[in-house]
C-alpha positions in Angstrom: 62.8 116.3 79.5 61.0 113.9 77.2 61.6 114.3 73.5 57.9 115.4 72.7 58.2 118.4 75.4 59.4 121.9 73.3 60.8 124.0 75.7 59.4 127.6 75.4 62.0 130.7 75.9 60.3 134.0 76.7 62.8 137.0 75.3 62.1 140.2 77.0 64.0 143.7 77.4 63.9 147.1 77.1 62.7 149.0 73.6 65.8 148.2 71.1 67.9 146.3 73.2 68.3 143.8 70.7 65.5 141.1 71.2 64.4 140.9 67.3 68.0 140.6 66.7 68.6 137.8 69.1 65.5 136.1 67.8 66.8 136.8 64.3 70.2 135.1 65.5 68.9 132.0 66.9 66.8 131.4 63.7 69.7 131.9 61.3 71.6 129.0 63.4 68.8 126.9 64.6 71.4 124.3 63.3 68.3 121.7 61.4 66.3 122.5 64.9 62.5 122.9 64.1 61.8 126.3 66.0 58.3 127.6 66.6 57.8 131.7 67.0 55.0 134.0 68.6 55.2 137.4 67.7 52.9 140.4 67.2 53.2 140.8 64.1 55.4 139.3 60.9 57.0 142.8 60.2 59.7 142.4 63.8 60.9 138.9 61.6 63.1 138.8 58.5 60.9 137.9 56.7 62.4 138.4 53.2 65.1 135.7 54.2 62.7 133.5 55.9 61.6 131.7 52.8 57.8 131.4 53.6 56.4 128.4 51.5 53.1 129.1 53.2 50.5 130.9 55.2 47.4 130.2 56.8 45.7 132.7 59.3 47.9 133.7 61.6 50.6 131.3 60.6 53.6 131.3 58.6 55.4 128.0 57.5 59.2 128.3 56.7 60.7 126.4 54.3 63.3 125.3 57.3 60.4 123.3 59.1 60.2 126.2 61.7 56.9 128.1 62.1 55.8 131.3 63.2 52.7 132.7 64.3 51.0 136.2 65.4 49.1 135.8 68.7 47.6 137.9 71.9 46.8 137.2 75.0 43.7 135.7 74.4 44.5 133.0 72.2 47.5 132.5 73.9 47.5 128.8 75.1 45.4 127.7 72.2 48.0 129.0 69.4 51.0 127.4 72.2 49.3 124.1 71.7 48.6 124.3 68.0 52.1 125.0 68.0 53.5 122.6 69.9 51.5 119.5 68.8 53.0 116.1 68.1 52.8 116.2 64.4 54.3 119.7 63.8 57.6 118.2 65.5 58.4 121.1 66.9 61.9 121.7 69.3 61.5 124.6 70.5 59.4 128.1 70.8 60.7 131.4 71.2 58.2 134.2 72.6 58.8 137.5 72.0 57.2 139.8 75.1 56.6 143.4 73.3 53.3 144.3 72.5 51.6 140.6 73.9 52.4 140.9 78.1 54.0 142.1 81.0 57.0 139.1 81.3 55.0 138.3 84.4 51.9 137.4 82.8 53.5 135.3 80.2 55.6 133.2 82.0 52.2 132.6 83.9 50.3 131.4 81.1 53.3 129.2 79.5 53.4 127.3 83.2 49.7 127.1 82.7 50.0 124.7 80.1 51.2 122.0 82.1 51.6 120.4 78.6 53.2 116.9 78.1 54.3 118.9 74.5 55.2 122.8 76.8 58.0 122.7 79.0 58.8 126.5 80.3 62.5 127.3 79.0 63.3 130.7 81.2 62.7 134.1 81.0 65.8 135.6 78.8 66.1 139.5 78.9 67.9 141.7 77.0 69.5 144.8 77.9 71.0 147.4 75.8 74.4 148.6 77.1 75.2 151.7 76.1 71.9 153.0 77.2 71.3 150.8 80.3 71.7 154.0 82.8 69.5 156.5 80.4 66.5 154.1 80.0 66.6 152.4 83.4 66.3 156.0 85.1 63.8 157.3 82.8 61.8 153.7 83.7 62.6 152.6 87.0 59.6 149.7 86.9 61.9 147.8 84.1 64.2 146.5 87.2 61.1 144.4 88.1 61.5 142.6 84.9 65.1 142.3 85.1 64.7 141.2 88.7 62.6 137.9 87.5 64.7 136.9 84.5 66.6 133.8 84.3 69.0 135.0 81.8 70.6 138.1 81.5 72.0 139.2 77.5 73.9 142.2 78.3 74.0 142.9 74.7 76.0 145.9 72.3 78.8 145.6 74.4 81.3 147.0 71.8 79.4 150.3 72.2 81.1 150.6 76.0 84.0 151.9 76.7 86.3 148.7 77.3 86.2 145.9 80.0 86.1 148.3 83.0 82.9 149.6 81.7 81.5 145.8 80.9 82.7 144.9 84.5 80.6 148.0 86.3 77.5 147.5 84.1 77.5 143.4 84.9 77.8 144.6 89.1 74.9 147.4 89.0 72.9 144.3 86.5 74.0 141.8 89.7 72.7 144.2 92.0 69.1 143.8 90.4 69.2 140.0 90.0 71.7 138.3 92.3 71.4 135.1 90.9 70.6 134.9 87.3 73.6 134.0 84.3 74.8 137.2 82.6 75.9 136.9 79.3 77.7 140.2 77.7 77.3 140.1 74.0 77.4 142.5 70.8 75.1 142.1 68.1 73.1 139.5 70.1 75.3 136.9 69.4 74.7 133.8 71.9 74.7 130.2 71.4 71.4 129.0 71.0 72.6 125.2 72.7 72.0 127.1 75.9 68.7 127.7 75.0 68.0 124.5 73.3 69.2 120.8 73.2 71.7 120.5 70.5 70.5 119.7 67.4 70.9 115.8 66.0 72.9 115.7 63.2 71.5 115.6 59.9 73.0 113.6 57.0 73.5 116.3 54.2 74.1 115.0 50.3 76.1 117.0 48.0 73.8 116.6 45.3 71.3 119.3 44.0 68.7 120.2 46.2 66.8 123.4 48.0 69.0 124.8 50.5 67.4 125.3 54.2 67.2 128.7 55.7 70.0 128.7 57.8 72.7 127.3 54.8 70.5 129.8 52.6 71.6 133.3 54.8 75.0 131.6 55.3 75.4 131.1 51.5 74.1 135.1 51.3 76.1 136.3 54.2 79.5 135.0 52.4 78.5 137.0 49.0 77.6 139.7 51.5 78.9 143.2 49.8 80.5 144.6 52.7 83.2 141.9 52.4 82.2 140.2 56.4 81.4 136.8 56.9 78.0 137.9 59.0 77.0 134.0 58.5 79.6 133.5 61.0 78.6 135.5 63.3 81.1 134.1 66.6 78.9 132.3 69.1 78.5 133.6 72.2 80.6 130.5 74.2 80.8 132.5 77.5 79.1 129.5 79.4 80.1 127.0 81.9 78.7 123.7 82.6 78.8 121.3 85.5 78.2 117.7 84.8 77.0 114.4 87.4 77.4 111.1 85.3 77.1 107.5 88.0 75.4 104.6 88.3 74.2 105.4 92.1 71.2 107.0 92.8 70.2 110.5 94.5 68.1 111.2 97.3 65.1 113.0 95.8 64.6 115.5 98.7 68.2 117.0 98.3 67.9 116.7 94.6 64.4 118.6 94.4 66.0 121.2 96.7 68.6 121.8 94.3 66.2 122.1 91.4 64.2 124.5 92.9 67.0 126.4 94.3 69.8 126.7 91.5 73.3 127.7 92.1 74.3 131.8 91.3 74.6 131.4 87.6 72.9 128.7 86.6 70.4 128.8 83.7 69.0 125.5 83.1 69.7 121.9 84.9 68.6 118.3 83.2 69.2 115.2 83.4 67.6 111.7 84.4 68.0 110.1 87.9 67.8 106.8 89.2 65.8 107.0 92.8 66.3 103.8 94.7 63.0 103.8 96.4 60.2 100.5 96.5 57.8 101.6 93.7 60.8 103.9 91.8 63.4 101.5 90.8 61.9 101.2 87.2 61.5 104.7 86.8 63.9 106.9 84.8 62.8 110.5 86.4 63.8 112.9 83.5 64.5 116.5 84.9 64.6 120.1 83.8 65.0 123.2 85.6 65.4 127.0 84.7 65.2 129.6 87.3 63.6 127.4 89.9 61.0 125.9 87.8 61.0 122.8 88.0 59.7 119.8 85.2 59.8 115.9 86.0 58.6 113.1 83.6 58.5 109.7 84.3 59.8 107.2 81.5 61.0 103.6 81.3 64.9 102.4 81.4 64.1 100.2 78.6 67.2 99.9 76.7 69.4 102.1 79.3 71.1 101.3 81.9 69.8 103.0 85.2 71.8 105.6 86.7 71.9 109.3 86.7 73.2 111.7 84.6 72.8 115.5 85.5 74.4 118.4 83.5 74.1 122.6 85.0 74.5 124.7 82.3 75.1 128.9 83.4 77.2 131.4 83.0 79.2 132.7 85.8 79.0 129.5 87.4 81.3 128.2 90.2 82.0 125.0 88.2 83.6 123.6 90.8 80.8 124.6 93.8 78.4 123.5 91.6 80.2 120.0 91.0 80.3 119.3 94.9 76.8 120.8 95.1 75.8 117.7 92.4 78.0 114.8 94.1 76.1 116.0 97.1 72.8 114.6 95.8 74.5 111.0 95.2 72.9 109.1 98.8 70.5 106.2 99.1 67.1 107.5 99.7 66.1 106.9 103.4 63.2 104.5 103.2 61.6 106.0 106.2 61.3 109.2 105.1 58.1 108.9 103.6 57.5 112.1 102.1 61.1 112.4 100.4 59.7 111.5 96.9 57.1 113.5 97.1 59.3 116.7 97.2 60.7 114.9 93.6 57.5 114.2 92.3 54.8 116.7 93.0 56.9 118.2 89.8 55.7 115.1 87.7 53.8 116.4 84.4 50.9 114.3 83.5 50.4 113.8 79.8 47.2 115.2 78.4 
């Protein structure tokens, strides 16, 4: 994925599941990430902590560099690429699903973009635990949604009855979606770097200056009365990864087929590739993928060397699988199979 592409997460789940609090989570460690927000209204956002410096319309600016914004359906794209414009510098959007669409609908109109500046992050849903059987009987059409996520956040574990009870909720979850990553959390509590590219490291000085939001709620959470350390809240580090890194190139039929069909567990795939084709040499294909959803841009190997580098990123991944599944993709491209590249690069976002 190219730099100026901000991938956009769509969090979803059933009524108090935990989605504001995952939202709120990700905020409070966005780690010096600039994070764009769409939400109904500002009321489901701390607000209080968020240190708004201004506000314009339907816009709040934080005094973090993130953003967030209230939007509907019909001014959907237009706020997404307001949002998401060069100069705002944005990493990454989060979408929150209640009261704006049906999953379904929004995951629609973020692949609508086709944005040089929108890539479409996955569809992360969040079920509540302890009352997974209750609200899942009383609204049987919510397994539709779960069927179509990319990530499962089985959240408010603590609230079960030990690891047996963990272990049968995660099967009767498996048995909706067979293939999606299933995180089980408590208090929302996962590690935004699956979400997200980690966030570059910012020099810091020691002298006086206004604290950001996330060392602001950390400097709170330590004076916190209740005694706890909520600024360190533990990160959710139940994820695997699977990693290609060679100087050969892959065949770009077998590598789109493993984009657009992901191993069990994986969540997101990216990388560049080097495709030894007539024409492709001097191409570095950049790559993302979440649920099947595939993004290619093209870019130059100036000041790289060409190769290919490939990272899967999941939770309940067969590492291992998934490793021979990547060294698989490692062949020359046959130079008489003609439509090979195309399978690559009908993927290929145009800027606009």
């Amino acid at each position: 994925m190219t730099a100026s592409a901000a991938p956009v997460v769509v969090l979803a789940g059933f009524l108090g599941a935990g989605k504001t609090t995952l939202l709120n989570h990700v905020l409070r460690h966005a780690g010096g990430r600039r994070i764009g927000v769409l939400v109904n209204d500002f009321g489901s956002i701390n607000i209080d902590a968020l240190l708004v410096s201004g506000q314009s319309g339907g816009t709040l600016s934080l005094e973090n560099g993130c953003m967030c914004c209230t939007t509907d359906a019909s001014d959907f794209a237009e706020t997404l690429a307001g949002l998401t414009a060069p100069g705002n510098g944005i990493d990454a959007v989060l979408i929150e699903a209640s009261g704006i669409a049906e999953p379904k609908a929004l995951i629609r109109m973020v692949l609508s973009a086709r944005s040089s500046t929108v890539a479409y992050g996955g569809l992360v849903y969040v079920v509540d635990a302890a009352h997974y059987d209750d609200t899942i009987a009383e609204h049987p059409q919510l397994g539709e949604h779960l069927a179509i996520a990319d990530l499962v956040v089985c959240n408010k574990i603590d609230l079960l009855a030990g690891q047996d009870a963990v272990q049968s909720l995660i099967a009767r979850l498996r048995r909706i979606n067979s293939t999606a990553p299933i995180l089980p959390v408590a208090d929302a509590a996962v590690d935004p770097e699956l979400f997200f590219e980690p966030a570059a490291e910012i020099a810091r000085d020691d002298g006086p200056r206004q604290l950001s939001f996330d060392e602001l709620l950390l400097a709170d959470d330590h004076d916190h009365p209740d005694g706890h350390d909520h600024g360190h809240d533990h990160l959710h580090a139940g994820f695997e990864s699977a990693a290609l890194e060679t100087s050969a190139p892959v065949d770009p039929r077998r590598l789109a087929q493993f984009l657009e069909r992901p191993p069990a567990g994986a969540y997101r795939i990216k990388g560049t590739v080097l495709v030894d084709l007539d024409g492709h040499r001097d191409t570095a294909y950049t790559v993302q993928a979440v649920g099947g959803f595939v993004r290619v841009d093209a870019g130059s190997w100036r000041g790289r060397t060409p190769g290919t580098s490939l990272v899967v990123i999941g939770a309940g991944l067969d590492a291992a699988a998934t490793r021979e599944a990547l060294d698989g993709l490692v062949a020359p491209a046959d130079p008489d199979d003609v439509n090979g590249i195309l399978h690559l690069t009908r993927h290929l976002v145009t800027a606009t």
